[in-house]
N, C-alpha and C positions, 0 to 999 in steps of 0.2 A: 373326211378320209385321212388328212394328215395326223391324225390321234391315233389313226388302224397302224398307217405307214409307219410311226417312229417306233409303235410297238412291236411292227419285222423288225428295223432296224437296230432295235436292242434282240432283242432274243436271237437271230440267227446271225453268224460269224459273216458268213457270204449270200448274199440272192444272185443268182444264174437265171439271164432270160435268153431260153435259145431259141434264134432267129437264123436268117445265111444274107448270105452279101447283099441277094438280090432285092432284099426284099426293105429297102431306106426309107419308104414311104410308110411301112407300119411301124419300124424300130420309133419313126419319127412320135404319129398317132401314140404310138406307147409312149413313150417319155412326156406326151402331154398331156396324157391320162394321168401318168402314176408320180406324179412331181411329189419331192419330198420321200420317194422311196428310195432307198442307196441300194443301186443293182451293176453289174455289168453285162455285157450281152457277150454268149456266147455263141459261137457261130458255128451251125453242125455244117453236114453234108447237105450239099443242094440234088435232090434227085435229078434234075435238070442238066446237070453234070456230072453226071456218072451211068456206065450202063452194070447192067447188074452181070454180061461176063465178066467185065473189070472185074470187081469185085470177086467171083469166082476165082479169078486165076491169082489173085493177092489172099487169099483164103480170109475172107475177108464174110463171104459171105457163102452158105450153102442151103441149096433147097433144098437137099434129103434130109440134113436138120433139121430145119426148119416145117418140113411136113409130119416127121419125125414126134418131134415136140409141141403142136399145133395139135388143139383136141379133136378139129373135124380135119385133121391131113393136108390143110391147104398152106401154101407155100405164102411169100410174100411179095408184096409191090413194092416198086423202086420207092416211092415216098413213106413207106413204114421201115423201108433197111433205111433211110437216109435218119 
């Protein structure tokens, strides 16, 4: 695998692994999978914290959008807005 990895690591400028705070035990698992790839972890929103009026009222997120734009009309769950 280290032959695959140095071959990302020439061709792409940045690798982005997104994770969130909570979650140290698979950031860990990763980094001792993927040794020898150059990444840094990006850290999104944790659905866990955050509710989806938040969201609303920061305009941040919309379900008439969102159903709007969605081929069968359904709206979204906190861990696909996150």
């Amino acid at each position: 695998m280290q032959k695959y990895f140095q071959y990302l690591n020439q061709y792409y400028d940045k690798i982005y692994v997104l994770s969130v705070e909570a979650a140290a035990a698979r950031r860990e698992s990763f980094a001792q999978r993927f040794k020898g790839l150059e990444y840094s972890f990006f850290f999104g929103a944790d659905k866990n914290k955050f509710t989806i009026e938040e969201k609303k009222k920061k305009n941040i997120f919309s379900a008439e959008l969102t159903r709007k734009h969605h081929r069968y009309g359904k709206t979204m769950k906190p861990g696909e807005i996150a």
